[in-house]
C-alpha positions as CSV (number, residue, x, y, z in Angstrom):
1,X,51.1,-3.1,64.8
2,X,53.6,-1.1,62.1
3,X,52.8,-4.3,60.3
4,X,49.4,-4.1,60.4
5,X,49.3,-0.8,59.5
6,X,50.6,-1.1,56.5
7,X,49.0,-4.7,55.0
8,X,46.3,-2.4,55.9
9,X,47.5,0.3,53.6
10,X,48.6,-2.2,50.8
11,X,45.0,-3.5,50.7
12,X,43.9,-0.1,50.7
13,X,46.1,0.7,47.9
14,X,45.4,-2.7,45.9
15,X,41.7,-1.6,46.1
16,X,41.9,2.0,45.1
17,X,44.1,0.6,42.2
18,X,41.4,-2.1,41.3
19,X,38.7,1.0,41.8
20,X,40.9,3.0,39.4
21,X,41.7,0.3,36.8
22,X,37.9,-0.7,37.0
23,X,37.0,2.7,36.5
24,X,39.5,2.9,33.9
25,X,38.0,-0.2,31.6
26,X,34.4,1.2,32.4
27,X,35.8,4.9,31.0
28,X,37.2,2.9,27.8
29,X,34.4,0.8,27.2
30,X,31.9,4.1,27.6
31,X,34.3,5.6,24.8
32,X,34.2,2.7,22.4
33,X,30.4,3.2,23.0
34,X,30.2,6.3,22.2
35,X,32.5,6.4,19.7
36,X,30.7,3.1,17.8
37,X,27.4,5.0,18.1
38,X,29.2,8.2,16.8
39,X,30.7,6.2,13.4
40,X,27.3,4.6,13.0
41,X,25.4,7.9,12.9
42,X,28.2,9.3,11.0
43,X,27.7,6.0,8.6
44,X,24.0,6.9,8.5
45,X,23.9,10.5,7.8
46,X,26.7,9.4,5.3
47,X,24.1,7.4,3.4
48,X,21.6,9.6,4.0
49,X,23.0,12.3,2.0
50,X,24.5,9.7,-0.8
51,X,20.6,8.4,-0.9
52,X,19.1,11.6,-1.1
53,X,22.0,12.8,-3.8
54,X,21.1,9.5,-5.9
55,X,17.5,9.9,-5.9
56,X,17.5,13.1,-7.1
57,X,20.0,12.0,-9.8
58,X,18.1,9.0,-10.8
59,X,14.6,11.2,-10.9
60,X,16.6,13.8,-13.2
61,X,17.5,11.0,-15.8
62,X,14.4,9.3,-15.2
63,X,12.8,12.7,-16.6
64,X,15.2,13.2,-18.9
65,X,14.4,9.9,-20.3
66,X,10.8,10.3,-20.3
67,X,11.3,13.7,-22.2
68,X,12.9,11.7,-24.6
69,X,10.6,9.1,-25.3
70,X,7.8,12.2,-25.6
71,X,10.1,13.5,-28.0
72,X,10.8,10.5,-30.2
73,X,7.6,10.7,-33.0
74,X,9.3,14.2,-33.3
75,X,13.1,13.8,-33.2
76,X,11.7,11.0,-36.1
77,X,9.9,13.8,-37.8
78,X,12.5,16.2,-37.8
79,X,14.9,13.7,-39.0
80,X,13.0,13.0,-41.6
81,X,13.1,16.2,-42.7
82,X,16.5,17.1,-42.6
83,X,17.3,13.3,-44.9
84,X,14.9,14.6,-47.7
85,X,16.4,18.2,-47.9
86,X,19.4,17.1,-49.6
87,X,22.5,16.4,-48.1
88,X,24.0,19.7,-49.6
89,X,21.6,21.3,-47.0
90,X,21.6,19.2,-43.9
91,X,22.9,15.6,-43.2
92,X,21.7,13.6,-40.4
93,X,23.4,10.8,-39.0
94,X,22.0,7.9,-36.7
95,X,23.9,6.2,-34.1
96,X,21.5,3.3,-34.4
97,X,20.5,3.4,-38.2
98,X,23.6,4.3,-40.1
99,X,25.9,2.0,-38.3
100,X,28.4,1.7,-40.7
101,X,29.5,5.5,-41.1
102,X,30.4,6.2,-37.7
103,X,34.5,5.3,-36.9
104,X,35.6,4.7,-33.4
105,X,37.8,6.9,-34.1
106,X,35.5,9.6,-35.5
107,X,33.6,9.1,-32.9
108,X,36.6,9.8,-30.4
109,X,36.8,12.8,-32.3
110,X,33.7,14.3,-31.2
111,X,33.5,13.2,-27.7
112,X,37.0,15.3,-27.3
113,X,35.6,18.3,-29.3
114,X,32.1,18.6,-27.9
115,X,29.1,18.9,-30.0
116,X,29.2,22.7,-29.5
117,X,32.3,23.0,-30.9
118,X,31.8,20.7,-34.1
119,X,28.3,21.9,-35.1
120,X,29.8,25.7,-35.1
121,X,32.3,24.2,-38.1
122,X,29.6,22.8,-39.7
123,X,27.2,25.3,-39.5
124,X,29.7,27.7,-41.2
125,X,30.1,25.7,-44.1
126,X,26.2,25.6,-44.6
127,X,24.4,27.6,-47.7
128,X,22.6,30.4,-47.4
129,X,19.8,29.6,-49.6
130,X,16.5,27.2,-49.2
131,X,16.9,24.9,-51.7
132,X,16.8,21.3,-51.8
133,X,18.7,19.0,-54.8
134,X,15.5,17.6,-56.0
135,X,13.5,20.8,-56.2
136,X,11.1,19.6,-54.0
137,X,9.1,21.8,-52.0
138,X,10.1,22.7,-48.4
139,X,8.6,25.7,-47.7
140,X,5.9,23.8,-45.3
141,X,8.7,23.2,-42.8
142,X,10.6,25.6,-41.0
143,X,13.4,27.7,-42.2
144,X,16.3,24.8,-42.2
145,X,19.0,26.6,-44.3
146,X,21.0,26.3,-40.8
147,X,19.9,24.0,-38.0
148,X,17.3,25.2,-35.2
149,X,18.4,25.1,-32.2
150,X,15.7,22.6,-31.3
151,X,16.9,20.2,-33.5
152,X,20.4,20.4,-32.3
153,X,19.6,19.4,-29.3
154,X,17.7,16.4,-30.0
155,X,20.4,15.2,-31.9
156,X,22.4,16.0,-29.1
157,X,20.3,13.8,-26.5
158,X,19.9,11.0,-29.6
């Protein structure tokens, strides 16, 4: 009877371990669930907020450029301007038209001291007076004997 007493127990034992370990792979699989759904709404949200930063990025440029291109007849214009005052007055250089003048290295230059920074030297060295070399007149355009502020952004942004 002792013997059957306790194959009885051992049974009852192998079951409440099987219960346990069973309980045990359910508990770890629920947690893998979880945590799977967890890193997949993380993953979302994630994206989310890189979608929405990006957006609002890409609709800033996308602005910006469209300013630009409104701008254009008079960043041409103003240009313009500044080439026929002289260059004793104002000089104006393209990126795209005058090719040849601008050095990598010049260009290094400026990119490390900001265009801030290099139109204050500039600006310093500039005449007080309105006059142009050829003598022609410029009184139909703005004052120009130093750069407007206007223009030195565009240049900036071209």
């Amino acid at each position: 009877m002792r013997g059957q007493v306790m194959a009885v127990k051992v049974i009852s034992k192998a079951k409440e371990l099987h219960n346990a370990r069973s309980s045990f792979e359910q508990a770890r699989f629920n947690l893998v669930t979880s945590l799977s759904h967890v890193e997949a709404t993380k993953r979302y949200e994630f994206l989310e907020a890189v979608s929405a930063t990006m957006d609002s990025h890409l609709r800033y440029f996308k602005q910006g450029y469209e300013l630009l291109h409104q701008m254009e007849p008079y960043i041409n214009q103003c240009s313009g301007v500044h080439r026929n005052l002289g260059v004793h007055i104002s000089k104006v250089r393209s990126l795209t038209l005058d090719v040849g003048v601008w050095e990598p290295s010049v260009i290094n230059l400026f990119q490390s001291l900001g265009n801030m920074f290099v139109n204050s030297i500039w600006e310093e060295t500039l005449p007080d007076d309105n006059s142009s070399a050829d003598g022609s007149d410029t009184s139909q355009y703005l004052s120009v004997s130093k750069p407007n502020l206007f223009m030195r952004i565009l240049v900036y942004f071209v």
